[in-house]
N, C-alpha and C positions, 0 to 999 in steps of 0.2 A: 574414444568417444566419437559419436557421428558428428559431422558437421553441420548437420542442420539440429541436432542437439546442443553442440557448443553457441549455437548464433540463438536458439530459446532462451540458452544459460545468460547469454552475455545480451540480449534485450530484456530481459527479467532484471538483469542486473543494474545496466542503466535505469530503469526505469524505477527500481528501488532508489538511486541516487537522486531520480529527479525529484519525486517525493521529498525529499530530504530533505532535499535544494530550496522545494516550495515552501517547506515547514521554517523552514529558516527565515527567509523571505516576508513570511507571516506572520513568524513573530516578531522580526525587527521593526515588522512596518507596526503594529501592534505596541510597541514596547514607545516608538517613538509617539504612536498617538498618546501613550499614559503621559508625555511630559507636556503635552499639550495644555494649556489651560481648561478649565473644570470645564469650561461652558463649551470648548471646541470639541469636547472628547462624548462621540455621538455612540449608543448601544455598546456602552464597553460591556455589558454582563452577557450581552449576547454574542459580541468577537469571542469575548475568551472563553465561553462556552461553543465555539463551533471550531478555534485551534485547538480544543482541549479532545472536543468530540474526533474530529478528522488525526488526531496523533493516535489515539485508540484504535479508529479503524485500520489507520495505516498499520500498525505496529502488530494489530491481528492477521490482517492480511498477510505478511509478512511472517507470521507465525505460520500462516496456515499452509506457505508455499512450499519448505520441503514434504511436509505429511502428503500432500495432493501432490506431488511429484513419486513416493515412494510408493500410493495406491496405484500413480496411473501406472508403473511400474510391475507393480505385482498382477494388473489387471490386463498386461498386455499380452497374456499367453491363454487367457479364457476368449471363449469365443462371444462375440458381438452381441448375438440373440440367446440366451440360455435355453430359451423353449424349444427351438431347433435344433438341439442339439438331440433329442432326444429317438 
């Protein structure tokens, strides 16, 4: 594997973890606003509708990165402009 492929691999890769990281982060802080008393605890329908949204997106994304790495793959031996080719 090329080395400026392996440094893609491995910032793709932290960067999955950071996400992670953050999700965790959100929900704890999240979890500790629920023990909050009723009247401290501000837009909870709306927090946990936008950790619920952003884990979906994350976890799409995340699906979507080998398929988009195996196009860009098979698209790397066609040429740039199709039209020009001809």
């Amino acid at each position: 594997m090329a080395p400026e492929a392996l440094d893609s691999d491995f910032r793709y890769r932290l960067a999955r973890k950071n996400v992670h990281i953050a999700f965790a982060n959100l929900g704890q802080a999240f979890q500790r606003m629920m023990l909050e008393p009723k009247a401290q605890q501000k837009f909870v329908p709306e927090l946990n509708d936008l950790l619920i949204r952003s884990h979906v997106l994350a976890s799409q994304i995340t699906a979507a990165g080998p398929f988009l790495q195996s196009v860009g793959k098979s698209l790397r031996g066609m040429p740039r402009n199709p039209c020009s080719a001809r």
